[in-house]
ZADO-1210 file (C-alpha; in nm, 4 decimals, padded with zeros to 6 digits):
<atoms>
<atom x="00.7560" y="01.6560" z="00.2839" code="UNK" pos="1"/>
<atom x="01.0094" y="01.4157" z="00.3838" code="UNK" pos="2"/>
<atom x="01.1411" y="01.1293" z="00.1595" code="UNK" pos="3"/>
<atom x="01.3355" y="00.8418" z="00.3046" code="UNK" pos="4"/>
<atom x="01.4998" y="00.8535" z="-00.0622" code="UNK" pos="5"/>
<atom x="01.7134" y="01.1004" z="-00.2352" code="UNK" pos="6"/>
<atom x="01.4804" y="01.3125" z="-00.3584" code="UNK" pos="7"/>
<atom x="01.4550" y="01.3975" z="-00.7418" code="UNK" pos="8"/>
<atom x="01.3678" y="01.6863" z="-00.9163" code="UNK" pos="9"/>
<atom x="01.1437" y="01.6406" z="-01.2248" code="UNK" pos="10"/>
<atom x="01.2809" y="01.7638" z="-01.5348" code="UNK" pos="11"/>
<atom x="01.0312" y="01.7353" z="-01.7858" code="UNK" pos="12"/>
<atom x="00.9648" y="01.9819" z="-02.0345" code="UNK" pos="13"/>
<atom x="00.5721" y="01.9765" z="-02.0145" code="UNK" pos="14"/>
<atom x="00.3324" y="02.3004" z="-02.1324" code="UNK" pos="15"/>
<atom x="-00.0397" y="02.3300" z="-02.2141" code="UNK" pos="16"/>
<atom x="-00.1622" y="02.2793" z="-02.5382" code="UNK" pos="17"/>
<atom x="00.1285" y="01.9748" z="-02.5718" code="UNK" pos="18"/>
<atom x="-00.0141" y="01.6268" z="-02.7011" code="UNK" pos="19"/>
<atom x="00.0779" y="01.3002" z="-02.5166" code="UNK" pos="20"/>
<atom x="00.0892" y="01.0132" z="-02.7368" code="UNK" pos="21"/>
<atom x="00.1867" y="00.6716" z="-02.5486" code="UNK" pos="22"/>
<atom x="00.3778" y="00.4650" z="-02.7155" code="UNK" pos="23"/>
<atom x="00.2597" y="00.1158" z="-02.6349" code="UNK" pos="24"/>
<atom x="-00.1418" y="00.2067" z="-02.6858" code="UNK" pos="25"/>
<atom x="-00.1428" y="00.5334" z="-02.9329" code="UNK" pos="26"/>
<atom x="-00.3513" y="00.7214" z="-02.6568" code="UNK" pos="27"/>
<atom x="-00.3314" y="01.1165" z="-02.6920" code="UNK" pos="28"/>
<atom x="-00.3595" y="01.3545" z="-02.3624" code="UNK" pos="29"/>
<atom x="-00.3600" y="01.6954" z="-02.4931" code="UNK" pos="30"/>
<atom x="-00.2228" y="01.8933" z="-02.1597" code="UNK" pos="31"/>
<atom x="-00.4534" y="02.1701" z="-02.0399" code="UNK" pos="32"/>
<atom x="-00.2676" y="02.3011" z="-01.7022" code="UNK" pos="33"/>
<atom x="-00.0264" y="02.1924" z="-01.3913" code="UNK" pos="34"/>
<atom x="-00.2336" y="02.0454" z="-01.0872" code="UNK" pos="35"/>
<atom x="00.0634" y="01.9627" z="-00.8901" code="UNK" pos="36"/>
<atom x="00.4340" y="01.8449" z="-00.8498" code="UNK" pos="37"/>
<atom x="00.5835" y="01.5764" z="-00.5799" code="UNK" pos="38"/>
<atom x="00.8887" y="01.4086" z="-00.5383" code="UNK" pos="39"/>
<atom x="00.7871" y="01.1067" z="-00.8012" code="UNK" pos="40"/>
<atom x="00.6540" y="01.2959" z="-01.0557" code="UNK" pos="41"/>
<atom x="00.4400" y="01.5445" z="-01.1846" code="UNK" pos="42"/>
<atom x="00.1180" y="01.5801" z="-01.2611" code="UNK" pos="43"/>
<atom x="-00.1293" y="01.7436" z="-01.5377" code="UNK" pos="44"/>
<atom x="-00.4929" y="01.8036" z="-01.6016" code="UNK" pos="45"/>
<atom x="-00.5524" y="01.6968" z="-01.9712" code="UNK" pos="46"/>
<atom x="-00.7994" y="01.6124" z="-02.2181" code="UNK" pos="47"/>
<atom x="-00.8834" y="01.2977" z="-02.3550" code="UNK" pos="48"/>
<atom x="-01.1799" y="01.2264" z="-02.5879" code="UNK" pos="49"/>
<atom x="-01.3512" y="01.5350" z="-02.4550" code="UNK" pos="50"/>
<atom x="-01.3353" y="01.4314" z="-02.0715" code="UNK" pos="51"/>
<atom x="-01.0664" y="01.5762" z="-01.8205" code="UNK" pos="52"/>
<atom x="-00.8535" y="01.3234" z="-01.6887" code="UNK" pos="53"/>
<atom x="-00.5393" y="01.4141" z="-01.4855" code="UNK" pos="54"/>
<atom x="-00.1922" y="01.2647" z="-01.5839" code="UNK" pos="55"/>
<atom x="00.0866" y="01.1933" z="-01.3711" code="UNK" pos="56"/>
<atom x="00.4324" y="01.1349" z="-01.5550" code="UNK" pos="57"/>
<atom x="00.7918" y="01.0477" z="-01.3899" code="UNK" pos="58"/>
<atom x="01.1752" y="00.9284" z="-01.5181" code="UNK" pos="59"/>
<atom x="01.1827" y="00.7071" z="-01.1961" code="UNK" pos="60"/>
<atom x="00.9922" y="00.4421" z="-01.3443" code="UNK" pos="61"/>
<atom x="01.0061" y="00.2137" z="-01.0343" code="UNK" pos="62"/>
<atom x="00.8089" y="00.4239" z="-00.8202" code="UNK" pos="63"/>
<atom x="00.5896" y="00.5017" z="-01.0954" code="UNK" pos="64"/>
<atom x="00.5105" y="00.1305" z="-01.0998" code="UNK" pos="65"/>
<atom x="00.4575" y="00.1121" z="-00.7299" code="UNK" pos="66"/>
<atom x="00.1708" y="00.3622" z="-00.7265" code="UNK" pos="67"/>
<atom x="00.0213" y="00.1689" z="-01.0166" code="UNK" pos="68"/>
<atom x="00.0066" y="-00.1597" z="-00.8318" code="UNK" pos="69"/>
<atom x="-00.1191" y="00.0338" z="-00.5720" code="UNK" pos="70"/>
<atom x="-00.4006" y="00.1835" z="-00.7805" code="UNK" pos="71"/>
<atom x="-00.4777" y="-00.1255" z="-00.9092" code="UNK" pos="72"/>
<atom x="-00.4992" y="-00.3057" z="-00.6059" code="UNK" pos="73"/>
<atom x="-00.7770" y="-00.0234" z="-00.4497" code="UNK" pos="74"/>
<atom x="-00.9561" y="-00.0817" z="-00.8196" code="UNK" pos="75"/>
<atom x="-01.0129" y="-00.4553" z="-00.7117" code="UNK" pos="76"/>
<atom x="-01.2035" y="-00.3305" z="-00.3611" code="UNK" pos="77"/>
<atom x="-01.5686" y="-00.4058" z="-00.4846" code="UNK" pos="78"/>
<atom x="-01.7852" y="-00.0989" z="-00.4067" code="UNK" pos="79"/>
<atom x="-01.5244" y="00.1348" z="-00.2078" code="UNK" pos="80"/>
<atom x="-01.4220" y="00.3856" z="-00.4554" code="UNK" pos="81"/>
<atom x="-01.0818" y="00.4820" z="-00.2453" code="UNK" pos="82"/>
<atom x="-00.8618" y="00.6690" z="-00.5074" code="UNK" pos="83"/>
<atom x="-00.8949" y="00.7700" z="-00.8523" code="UNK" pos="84"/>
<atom x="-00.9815" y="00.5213" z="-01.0793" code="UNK" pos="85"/>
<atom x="-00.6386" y="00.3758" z="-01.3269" code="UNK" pos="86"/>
<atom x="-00.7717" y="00.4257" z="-01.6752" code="UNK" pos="87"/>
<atom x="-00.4493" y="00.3963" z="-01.8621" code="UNK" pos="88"/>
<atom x="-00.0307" y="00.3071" z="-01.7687" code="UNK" pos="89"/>
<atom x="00.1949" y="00.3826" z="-02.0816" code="UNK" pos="90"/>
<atom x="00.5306" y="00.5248" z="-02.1914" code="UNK" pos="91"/>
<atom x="00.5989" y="00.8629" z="-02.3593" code="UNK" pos="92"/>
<atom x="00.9202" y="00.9712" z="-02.5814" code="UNK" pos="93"/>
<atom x="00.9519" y="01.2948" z="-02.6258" code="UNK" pos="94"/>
<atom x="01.1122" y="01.4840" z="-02.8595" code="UNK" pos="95"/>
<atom x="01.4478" y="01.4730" z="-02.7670" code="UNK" pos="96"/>
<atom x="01.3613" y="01.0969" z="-02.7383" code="UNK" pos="97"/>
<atom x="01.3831" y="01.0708" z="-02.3440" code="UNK" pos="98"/>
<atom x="01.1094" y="00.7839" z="-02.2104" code="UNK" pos="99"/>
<atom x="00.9223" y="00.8900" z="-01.9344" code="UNK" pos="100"/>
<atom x="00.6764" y="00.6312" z="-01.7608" code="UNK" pos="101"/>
<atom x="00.3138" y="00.7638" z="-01.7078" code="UNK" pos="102"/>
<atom x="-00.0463" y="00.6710" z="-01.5858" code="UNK" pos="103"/>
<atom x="-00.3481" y="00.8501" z="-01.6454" code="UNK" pos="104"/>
<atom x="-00.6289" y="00.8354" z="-01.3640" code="UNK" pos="105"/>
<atom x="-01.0144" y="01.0015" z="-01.3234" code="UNK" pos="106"/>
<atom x="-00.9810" y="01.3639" z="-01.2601" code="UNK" pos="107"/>
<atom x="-01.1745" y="01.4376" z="-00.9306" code="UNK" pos="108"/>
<atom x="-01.3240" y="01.7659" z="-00.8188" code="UNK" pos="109"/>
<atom x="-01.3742" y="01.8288" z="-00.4974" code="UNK" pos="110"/>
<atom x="-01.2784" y="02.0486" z="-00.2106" code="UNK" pos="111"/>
<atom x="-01.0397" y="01.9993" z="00.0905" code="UNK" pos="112"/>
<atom x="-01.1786" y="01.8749" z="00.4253" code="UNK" pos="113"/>
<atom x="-01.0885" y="02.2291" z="00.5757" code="UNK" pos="114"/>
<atom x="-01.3343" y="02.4015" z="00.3335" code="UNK" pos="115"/>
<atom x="-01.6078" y="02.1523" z="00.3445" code="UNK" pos="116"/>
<atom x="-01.6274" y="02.1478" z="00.6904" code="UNK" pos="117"/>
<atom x="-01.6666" y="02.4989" z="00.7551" code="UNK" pos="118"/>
<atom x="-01.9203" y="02.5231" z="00.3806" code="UNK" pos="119"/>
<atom x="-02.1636" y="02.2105" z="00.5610" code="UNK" pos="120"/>
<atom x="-02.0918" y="02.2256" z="00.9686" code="UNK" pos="121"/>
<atom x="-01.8826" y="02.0452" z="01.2183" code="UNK" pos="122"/>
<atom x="-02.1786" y="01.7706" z="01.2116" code="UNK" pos="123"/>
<atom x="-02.0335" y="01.6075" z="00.9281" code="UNK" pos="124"/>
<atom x="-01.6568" y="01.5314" z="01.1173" code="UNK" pos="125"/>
<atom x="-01.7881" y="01.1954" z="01.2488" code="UNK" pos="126"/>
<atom x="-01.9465" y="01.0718" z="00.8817" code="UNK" pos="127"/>
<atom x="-01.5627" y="01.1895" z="00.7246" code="UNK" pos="128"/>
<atom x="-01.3967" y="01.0279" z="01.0139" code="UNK" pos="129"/>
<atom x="-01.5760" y="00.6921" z="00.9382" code="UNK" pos="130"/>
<atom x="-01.5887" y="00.6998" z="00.5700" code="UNK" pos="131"/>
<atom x="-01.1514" y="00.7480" z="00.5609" code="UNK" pos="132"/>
<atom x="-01.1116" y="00.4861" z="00.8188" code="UNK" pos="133"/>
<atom x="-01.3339" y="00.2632" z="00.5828" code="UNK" pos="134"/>
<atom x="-01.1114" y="00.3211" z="00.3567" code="UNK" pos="135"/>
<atom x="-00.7804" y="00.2506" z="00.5176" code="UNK" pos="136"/>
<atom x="-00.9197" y="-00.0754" z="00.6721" code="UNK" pos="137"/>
<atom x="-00.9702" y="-00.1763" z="00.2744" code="UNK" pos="138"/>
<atom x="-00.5893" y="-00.0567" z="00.1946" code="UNK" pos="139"/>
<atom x="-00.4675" y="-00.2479" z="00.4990" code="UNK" pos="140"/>
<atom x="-00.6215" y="-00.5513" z="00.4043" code="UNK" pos="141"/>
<atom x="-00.5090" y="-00.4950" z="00.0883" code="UNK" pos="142"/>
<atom x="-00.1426" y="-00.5068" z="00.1913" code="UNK" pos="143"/>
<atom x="-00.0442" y="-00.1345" z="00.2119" code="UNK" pos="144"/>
<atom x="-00.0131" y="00.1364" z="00.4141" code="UNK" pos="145"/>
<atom x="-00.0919" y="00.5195" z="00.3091" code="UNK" pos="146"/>
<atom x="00.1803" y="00.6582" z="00.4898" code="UNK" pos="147"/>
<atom x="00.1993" y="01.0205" z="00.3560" code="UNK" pos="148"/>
<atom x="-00.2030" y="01.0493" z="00.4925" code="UNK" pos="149"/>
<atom x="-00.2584" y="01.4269" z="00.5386" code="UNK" pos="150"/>
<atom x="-00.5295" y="01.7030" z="00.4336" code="UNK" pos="151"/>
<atom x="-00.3768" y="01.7941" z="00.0673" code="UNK" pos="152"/>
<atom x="-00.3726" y="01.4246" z="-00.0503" code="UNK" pos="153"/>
<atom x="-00.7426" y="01.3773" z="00.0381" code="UNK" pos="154"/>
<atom x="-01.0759" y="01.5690" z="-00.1686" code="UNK" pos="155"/>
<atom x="-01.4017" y="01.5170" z="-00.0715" code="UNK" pos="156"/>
<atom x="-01.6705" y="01.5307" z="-00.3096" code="UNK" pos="157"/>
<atom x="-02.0374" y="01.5436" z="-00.3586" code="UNK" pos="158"/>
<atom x="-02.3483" y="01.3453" z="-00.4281" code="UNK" pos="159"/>
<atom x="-02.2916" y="01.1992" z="-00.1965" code="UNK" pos="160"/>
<atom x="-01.9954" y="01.4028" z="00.0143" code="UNK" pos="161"/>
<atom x="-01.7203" y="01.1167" z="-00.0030" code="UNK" pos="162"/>
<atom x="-01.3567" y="01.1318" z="00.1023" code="UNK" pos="163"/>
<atom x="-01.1645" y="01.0219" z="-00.1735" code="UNK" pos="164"/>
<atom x="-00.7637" y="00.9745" z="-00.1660" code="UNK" pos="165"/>
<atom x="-00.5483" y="01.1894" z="-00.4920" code="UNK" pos="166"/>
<atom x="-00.2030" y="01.1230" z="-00.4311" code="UNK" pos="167"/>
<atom x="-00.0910" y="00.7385" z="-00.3429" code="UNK" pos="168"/>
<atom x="00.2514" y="00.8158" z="-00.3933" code="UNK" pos="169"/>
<atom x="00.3489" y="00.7394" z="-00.0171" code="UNK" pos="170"/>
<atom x="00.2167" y="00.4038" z="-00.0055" code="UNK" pos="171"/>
<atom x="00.3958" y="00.1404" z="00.1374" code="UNK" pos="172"/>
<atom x="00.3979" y="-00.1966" z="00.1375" code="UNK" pos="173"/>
<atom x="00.3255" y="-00.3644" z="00.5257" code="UNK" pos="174"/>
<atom x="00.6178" y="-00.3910" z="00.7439" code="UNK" pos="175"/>
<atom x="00.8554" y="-00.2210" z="00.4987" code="UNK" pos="176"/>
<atom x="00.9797" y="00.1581" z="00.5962" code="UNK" pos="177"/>
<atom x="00.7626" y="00.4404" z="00.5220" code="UNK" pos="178"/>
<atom x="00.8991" y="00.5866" z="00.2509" code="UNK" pos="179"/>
<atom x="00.7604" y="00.9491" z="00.2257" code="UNK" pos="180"/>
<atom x="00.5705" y="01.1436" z="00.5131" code="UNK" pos="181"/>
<atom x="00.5255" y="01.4772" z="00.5671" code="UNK" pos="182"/>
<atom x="00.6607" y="01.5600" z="00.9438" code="UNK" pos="183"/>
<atom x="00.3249" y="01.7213" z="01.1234" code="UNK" pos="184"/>
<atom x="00.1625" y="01.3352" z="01.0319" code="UNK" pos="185"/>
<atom x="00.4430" y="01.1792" z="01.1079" code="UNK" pos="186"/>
<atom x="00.4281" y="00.9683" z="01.4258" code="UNK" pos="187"/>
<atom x="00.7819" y="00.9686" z="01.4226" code="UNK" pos="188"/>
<atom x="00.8772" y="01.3315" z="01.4301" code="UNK" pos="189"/>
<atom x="00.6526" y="01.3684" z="01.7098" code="UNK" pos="190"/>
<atom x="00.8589" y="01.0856" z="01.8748" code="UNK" pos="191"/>
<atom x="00.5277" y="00.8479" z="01.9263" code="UNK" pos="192"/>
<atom x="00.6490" y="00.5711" z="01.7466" code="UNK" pos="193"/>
<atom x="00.8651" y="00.4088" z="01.4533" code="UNK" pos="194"/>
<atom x="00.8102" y="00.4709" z="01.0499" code="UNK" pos="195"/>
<atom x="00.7427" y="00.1053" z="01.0525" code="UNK" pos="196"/>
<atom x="00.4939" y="00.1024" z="00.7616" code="UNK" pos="197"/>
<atom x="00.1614" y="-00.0834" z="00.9427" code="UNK" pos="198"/>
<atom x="-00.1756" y="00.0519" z="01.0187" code="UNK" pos="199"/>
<atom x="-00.1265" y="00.2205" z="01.3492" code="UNK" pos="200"/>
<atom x="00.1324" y="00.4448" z="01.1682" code="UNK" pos="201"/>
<atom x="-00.1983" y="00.5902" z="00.9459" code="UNK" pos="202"/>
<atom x="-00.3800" y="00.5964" z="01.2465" code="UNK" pos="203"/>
<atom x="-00.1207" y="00.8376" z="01.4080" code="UNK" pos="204"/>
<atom x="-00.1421" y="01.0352" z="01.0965" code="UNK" pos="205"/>
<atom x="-00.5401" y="00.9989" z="01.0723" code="UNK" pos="206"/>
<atom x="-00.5724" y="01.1905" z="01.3958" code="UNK" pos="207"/>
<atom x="-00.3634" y="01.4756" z="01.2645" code="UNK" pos="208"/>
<atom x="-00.5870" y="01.4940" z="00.9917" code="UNK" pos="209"/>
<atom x="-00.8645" y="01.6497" z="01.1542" code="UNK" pos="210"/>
<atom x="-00.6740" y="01.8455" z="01.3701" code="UNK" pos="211"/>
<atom x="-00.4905" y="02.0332" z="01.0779" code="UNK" pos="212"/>
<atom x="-00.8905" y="02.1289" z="01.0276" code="UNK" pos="213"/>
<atom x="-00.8755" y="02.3183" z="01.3582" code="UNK" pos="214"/>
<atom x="-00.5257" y="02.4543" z="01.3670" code="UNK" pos="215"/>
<atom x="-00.4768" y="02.5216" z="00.9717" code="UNK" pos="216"/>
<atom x="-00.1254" y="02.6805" z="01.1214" code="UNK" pos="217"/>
<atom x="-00.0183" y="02.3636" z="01.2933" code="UNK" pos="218"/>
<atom x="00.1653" y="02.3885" z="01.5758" code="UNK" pos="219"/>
<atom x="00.5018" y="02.2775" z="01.7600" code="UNK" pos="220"/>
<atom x="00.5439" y="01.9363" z="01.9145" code="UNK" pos="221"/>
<atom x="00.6755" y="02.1064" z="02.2499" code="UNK" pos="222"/>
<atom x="00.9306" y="01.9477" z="02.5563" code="UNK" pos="223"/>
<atom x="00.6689" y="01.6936" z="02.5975" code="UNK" pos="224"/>
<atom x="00.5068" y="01.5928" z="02.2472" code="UNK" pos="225"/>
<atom x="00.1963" y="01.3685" z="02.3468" code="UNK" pos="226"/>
<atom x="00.1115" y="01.6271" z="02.6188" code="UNK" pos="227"/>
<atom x="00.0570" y="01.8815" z="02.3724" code="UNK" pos="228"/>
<atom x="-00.1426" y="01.6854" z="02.1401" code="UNK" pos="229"/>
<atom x="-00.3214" y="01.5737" z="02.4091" code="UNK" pos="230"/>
<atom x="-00.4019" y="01.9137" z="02.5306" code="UNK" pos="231"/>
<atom x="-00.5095" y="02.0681" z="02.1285" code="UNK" pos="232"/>
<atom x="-00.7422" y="01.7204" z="02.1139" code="UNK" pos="233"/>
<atom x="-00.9534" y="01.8546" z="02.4559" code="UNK" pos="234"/>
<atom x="-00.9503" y="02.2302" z="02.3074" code="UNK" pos="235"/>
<atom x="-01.1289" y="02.1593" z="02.0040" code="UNK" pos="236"/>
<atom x="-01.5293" y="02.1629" z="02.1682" code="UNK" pos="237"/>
<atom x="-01.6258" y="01.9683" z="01.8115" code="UNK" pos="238"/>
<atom x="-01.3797" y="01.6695" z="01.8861" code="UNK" pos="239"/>
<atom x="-01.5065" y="01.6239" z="02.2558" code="UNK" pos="240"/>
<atom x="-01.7494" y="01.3131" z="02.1329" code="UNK" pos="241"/>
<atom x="-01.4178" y="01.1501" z="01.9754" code="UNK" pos="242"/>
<atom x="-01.1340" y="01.2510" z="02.2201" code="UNK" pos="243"/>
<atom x="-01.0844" y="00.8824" z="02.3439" code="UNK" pos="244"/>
<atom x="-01.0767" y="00.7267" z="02.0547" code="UNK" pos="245"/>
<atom x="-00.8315" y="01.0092" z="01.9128" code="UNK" pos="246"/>
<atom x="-00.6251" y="00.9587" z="02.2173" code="UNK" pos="247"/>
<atom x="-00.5579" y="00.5729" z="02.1850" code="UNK" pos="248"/>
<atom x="-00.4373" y="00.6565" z="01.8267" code="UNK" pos="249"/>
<atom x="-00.1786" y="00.9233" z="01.8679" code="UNK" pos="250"/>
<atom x="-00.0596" y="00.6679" z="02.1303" code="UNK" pos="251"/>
<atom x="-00.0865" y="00.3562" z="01.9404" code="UNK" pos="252"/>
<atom x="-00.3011" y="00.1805" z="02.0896" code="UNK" pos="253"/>
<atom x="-00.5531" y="00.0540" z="01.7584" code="UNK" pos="254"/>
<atom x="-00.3849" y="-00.2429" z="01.6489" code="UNK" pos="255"/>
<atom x="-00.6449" y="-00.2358" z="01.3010" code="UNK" pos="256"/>
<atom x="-00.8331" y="00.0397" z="01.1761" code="UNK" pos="257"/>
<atom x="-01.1244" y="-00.1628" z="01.2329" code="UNK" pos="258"/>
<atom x="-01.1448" y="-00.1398" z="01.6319" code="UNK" pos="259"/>
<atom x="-01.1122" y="00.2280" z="01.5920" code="UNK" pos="260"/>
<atom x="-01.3532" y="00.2758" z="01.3114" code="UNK" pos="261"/>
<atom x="-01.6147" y="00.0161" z="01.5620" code="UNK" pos="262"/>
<atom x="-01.5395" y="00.3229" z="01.8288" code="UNK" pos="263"/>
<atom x="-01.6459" y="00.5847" z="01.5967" code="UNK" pos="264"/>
<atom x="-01.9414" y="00.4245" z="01.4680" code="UNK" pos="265"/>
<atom x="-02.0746" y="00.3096" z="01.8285" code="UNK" pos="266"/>
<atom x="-01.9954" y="00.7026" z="01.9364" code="UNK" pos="267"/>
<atom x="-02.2220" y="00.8073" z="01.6566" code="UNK" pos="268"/>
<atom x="-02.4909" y="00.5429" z="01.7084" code="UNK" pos="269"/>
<atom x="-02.4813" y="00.6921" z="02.0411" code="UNK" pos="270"/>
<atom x="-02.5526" y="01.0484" z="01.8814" code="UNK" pos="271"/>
<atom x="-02.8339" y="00.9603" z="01.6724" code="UNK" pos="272"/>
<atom x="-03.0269" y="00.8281" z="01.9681" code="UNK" pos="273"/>
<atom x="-02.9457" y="01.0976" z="02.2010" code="UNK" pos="274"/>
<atom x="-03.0810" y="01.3139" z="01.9132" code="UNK" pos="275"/>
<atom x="-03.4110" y="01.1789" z="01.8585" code="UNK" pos="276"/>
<atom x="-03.4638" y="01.1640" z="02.2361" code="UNK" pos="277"/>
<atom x="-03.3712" y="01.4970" z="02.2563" code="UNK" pos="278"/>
<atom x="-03.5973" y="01.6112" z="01.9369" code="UNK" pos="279"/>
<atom x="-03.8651" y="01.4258" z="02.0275" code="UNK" pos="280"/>
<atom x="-03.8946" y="01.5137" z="02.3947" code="UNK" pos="281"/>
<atom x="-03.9100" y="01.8809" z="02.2880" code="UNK" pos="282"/>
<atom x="-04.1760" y="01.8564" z="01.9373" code="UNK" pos="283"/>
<atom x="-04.4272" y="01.7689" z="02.2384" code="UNK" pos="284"/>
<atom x="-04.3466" y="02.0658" z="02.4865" code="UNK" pos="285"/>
<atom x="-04.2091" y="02.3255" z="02.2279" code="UNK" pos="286"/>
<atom x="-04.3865" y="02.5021" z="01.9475" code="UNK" pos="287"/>
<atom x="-04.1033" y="02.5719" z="01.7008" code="UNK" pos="288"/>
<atom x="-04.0560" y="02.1918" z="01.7015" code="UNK" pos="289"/>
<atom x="-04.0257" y="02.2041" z="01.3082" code="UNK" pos="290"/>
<atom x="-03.6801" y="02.4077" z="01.3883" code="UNK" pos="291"/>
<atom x="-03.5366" y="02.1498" z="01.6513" code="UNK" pos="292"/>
<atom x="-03.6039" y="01.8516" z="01.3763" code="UNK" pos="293"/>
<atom x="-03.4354" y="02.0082" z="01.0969" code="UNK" pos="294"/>
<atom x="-03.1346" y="02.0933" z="01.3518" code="UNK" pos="295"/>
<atom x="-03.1231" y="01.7689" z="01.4668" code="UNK" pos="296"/>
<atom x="-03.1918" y="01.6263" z="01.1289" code="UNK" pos="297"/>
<atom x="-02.8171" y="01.7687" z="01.0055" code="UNK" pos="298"/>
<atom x="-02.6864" y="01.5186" z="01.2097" code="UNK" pos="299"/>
<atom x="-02.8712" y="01.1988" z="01.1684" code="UNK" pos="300"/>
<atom x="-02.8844" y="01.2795" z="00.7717" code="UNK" pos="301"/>
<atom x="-02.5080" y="01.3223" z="00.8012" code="UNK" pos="302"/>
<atom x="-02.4802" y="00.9911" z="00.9917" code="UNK" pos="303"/>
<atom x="-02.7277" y="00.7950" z="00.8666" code="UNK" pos="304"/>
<atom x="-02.6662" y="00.7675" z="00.4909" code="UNK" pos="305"/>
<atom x="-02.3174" y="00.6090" z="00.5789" code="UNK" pos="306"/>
<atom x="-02.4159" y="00.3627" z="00.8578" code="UNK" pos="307"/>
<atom x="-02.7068" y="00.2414" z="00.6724" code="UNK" pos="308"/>
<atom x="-02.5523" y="00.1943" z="00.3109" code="UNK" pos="309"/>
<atom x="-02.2140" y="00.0411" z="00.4260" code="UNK" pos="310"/>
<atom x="-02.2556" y="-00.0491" z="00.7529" code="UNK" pos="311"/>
<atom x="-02.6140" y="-00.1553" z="00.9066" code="UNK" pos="312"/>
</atoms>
């Protein structure tokens, strides 16, 4: 990861079985175990009132209030859950009376994209595709930009399978510099455009996404940068339905993340009716029809649920 800011280590003396009172609303978070550490703050799985909750705490109180505006401005999208909900923003003095700012948001399980995908089936990389591109059109018109978009700050979980975002700590506000990326997202280390903070930057970064699913060991930019991500997009057989689209983002072409998100959903439109044509066509001639259905059937329940609820 890459900061475009000195970055600062945490030094925070914080071990399970600790209580976290907050000084401004007497809320206690009694600390069960480290989920994870970046380069604002840490943060902690804890307990409160019997429920998990995790708990991210900082001494750079500025950028702690930065992801809170953030968190509260993707809490005011009516009926788009994109990141964990804010249930609490307080201070805590510890005992060597040091102040460190912290907020405490749901604790999501989940699993990564990677592990989903191969768990359900490549027929679910179009629904993903749609559902995180609704939810960057709703940060976007929100005013922000994700900027450090990649596979570890995004969880997808069940009933229904839902992307859901973890870690806004790289979002930026439009037209400002990004202000943390991690360089295999990042549009400019691959030399295909500016850090400029603006929804074609999230796009690049979106497209790297889902090919980290297919090369989990990344791979090198090359002499000539857009030929070779142009050449891993046509190797992966399961991307062939979304290549164009793919293309036109690496390159910059999506001015919104609505015109791409219209090409995915018209490409998988497209699938549904090729697969009931398909299915339908061979029920009459074949007699394991009841196997072709419930192959096809992956897909279109896969697609379905999402057009229909959000977007039909």
């Amino acid at each position: 990861m890459k900061m475009n800011q000195t970055w600062k280590r945490q030094d925070i003396d914080i071990r399970p079985g600790m209580r976290i009172k907050g000084k401004w609303h007497d809320k206690h978070y009694i600390v069960k175990r480290k989920l994870g550490e970046g380069a604002v703050g840490t943060v902690y799985l804890c307990e409160s009132n019997g429920r998990p909750v995790a708990l991210k705490i900082s001494d750079q109180g500025a950028s702690m209030t930065v992801e809170v505006n953030v968190l509260q401005s993707l809490k005011k999208v009516q009926g788009n859950l994109l990141g964990p909900s804010l249930l609490d923003v307080d201070d805590w003095v510890s005992a060597s009376g040091a102040k460190y700012a912290f907020y405490v948001m749901e604790y999501l399980q989940g699993e990564s994209i990677t592990s989903f995908i191969k768990r359900h089936g490549d027929e679910w990389i179009g629904v993903l595709m749609l559902q995180l591109l609704d939810g960057l059109e709703q940060l976007h018109h929100s005013g922000w930009i994700f900027g450090d978009l990649k596979i570890d700050n995004l969880l997808v979980i069940t009933n229904p399978p839902s992307i859901r975002w973890v870690d806004v700590g790289g979002t930026t506000r439009k037209g400002r510099a990004i202000k943390e990326y991690t360089e295999f997202y990042d549009r400019g280390y691959w030399g295909m455009g500016t850090r400029r903070a603006e929804p074609s930057y999230d796009l690049f970064s979106f497209v790297m996404v889902f090919l980290h699913v297919y090369y989990p060991r990344r791979f090198d930019k090359g002499t000539d940068p857009e030929k070779t991500l142009v050449q891993k997009i046509n190797a992966v057989r399961v991307l062939t339905p979304y290549r164009e689209p793919l293309k036109r983002a690496i390159r910059g072409k999506y001015q919104s993340s609505v015109e791409m998100k219209q090409d995915i959903t018209d490409i998988l439109r497209k699938q549904q009716r090729q697969i009931r044509t398909r299915t339908s066509r061979k029920a009459k001639k074949a007699s394991h029809a009841p196997f072709l259905i419930e192959s096809g059937g992956i897909v279109m329940m896969a697609t379905l649920y999402y057009l229909f609820s959000l977007l039909l």
